[in-house]
C-alpha positions as CSV (number, residue, x, y, z in Angstrom):
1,X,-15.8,7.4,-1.5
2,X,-16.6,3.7,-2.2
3,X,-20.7,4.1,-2.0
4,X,-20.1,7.1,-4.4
5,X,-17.6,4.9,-6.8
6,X,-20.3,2.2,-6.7
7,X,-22.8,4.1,-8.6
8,X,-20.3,4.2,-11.2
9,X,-18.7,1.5,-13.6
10,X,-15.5,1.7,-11.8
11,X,-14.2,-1.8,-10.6
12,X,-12.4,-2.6,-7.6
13,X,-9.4,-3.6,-10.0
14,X,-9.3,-0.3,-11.7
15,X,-9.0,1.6,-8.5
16,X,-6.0,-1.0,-7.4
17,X,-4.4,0.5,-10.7
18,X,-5.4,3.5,-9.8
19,X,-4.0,3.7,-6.4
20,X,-0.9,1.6,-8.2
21,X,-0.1,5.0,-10.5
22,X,0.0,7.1,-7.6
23,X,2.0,5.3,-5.5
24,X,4.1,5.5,-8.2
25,X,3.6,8.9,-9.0
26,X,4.4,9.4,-4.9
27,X,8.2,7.5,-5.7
28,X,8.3,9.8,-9.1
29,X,7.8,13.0,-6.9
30,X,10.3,12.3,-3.9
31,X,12.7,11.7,-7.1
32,X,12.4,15.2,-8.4
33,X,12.6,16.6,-4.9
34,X,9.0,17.4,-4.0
35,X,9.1,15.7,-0.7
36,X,5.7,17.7,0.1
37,X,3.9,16.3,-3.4
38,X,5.8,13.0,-2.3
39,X,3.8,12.6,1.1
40,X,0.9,14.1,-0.1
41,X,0.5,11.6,-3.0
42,X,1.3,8.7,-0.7
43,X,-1.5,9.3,1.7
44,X,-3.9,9.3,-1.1
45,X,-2.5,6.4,-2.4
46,X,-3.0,4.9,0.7
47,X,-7.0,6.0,0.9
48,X,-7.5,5.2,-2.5
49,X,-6.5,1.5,-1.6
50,X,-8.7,1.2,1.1
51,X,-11.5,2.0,-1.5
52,X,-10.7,-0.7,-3.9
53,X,-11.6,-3.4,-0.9
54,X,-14.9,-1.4,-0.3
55,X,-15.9,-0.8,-3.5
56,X,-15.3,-5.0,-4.6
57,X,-17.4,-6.1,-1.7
58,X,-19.9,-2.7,-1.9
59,X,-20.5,-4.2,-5.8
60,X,-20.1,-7.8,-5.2
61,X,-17.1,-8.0,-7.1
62,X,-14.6,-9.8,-4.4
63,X,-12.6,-12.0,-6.0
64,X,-9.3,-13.8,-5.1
65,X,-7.7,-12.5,-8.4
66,X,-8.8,-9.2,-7.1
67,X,-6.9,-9.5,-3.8
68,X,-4.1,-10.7,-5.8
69,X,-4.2,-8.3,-7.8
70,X,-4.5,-5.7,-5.3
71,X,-1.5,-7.0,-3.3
72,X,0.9,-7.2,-6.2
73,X,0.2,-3.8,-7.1
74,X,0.5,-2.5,-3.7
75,X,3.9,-4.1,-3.3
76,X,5.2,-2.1,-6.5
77,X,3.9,0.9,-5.6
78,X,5.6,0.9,-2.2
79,X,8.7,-0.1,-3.4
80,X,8.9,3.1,-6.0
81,X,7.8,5.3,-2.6
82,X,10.3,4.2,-0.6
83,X,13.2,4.1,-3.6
84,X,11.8,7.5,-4.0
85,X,12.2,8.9,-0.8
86,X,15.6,6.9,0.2
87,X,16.6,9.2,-3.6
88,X,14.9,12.1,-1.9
89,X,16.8,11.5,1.3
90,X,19.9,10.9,-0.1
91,X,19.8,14.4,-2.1
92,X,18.7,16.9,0.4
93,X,20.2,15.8,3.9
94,X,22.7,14.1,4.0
95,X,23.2,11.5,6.2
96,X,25.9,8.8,6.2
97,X,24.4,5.1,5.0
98,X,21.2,6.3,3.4
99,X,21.0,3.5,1.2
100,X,21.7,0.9,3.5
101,X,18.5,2.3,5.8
102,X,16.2,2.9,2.7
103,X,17.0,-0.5,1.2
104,X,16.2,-1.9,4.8
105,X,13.2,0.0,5.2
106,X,12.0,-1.3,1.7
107,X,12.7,-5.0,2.3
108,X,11.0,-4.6,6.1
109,X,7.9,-3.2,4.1
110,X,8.0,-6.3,1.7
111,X,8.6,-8.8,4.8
112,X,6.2,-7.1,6.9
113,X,3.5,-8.2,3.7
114,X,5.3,-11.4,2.7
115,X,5.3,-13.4,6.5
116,X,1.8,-12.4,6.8
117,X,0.9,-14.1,4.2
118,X,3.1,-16.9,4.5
119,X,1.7,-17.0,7.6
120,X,-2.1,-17.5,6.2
121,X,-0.8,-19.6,3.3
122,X,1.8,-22.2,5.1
123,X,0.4,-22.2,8.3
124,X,-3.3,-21.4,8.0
125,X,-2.8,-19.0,10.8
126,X,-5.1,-15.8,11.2
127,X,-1.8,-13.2,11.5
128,X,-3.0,-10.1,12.3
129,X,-2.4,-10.0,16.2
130,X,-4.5,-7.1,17.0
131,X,-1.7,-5.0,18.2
132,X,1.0,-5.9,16.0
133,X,-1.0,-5.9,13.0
134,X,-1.8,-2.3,13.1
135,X,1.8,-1.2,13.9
136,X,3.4,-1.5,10.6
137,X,0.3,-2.6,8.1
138,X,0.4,-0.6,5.2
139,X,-1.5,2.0,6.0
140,X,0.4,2.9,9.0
141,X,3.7,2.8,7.4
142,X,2.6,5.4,4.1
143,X,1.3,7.3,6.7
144,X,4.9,7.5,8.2
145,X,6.2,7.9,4.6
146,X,3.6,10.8,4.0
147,X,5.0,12.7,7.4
148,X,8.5,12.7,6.5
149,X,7.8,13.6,3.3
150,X,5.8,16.6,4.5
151,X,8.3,17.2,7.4
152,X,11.4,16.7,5.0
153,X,12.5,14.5,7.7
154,X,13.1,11.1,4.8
155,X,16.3,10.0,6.8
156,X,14.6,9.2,10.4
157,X,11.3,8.0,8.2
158,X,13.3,5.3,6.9
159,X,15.1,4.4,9.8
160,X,11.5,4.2,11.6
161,X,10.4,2.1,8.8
162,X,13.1,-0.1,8.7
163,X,13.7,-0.7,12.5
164,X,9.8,-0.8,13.2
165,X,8.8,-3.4,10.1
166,X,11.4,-5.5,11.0
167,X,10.7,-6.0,15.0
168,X,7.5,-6.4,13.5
169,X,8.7,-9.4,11.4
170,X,10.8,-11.1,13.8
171,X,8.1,-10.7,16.6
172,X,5.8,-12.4,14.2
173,X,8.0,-15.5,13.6
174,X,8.6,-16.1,17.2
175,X,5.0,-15.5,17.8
176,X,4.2,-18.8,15.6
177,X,7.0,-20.8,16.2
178,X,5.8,-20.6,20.5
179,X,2.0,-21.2,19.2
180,X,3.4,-24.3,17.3
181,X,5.8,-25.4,19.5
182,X,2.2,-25.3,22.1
183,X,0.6,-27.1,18.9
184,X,2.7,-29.9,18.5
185,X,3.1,-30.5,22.6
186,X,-0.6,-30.4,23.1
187,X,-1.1,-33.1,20.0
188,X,1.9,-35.1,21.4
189,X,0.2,-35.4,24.9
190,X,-2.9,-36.3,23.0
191,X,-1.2,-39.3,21.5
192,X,0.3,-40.7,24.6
């Protein structure tokens, strides 16, 4: 899609919109009860921001306000999905403390984003450990999202989300705090 999209004048940052509005459009859905419109709209969100990163670097158009940009947006747009479906949830099945695992699923999504990159920013630390980064990256978890929303199962989507994103998040904090705690020995023996 990308190589096709770079024959045009779209621009990486118009598809980050793009992908942005139907996220959003994905949340809007799962709020009027179209759970099946709801998945299917978040799994195209989800392509069409993988395009945006091919399409900058297919056109030379990489830029860090670009991958700001992108990340902003993308935080938006899964907050409005996961709203959406927690609403969705909430109205069709039924289940005791929906709102507690919806508004845990949505802040395991944001943490799962934000310690990566505090991770990269505070600690100049590569984060994605290979396994761990592709258990709860984005894609993986609007793929979960587009499932349940296809399935009508939002309840257990949420509680996956929530439960997976943050293990996910704790496991990364105690994976830097033993490679620092190696750090600093290693540096301390250096100095003796």
């Amino acid at each position: 899609m990308a190589r096709i999209l770079a024959l045009t004048p779209v621009t990486p940052n118009f598809m980050s919109f793009l992908s942005f509005l139907t996220g959003l459009g994905a949340g809007i859905a799962f709020l009027k009860g179209q759970n099946l419109l709801g998945g299917i709209l978040t799994q195209i969100a989800s392509v069409m921001d993988g395009v945006d990163g091919d399409l900058a670097r297919l056109k030379g158009m990489v830029s860090p306000f670009g991958a700001f940009f992108d990340a902003v947006l993308d935080r938006y747009a899964d907050a409005a999905i996961v709203l959406g479906m927690t609403w969705w949830s909430i109205q069709h099945e039924g289940f005791a403390g929906t709102w507690l695992v919806g508004i845990l699923a949505l802040l395991g999504s944001l943490m799962v984003s934000y310690s990566r990159a505090r991770a990269e920013a505070s600690l100049r630390a590569e984060s994605n450990i290979p396994l761990l980064s592709r258990l709860a990256n984005r894609d993986t978890r609007l793929f979960l999202v587009m499932l349940g929303g296809i399935l009508g199962k939002g309840y257990w989507t949420l509680l996956a989300l929530a439960i997976l994103t943050h293990l996910i998040v704790l496991f990364r904090i105690l994976y830097f705090a033993k490679r620092l705690a190696v750090s600093d020995q290693a540096q301390s023996e250096e100095g003796r």
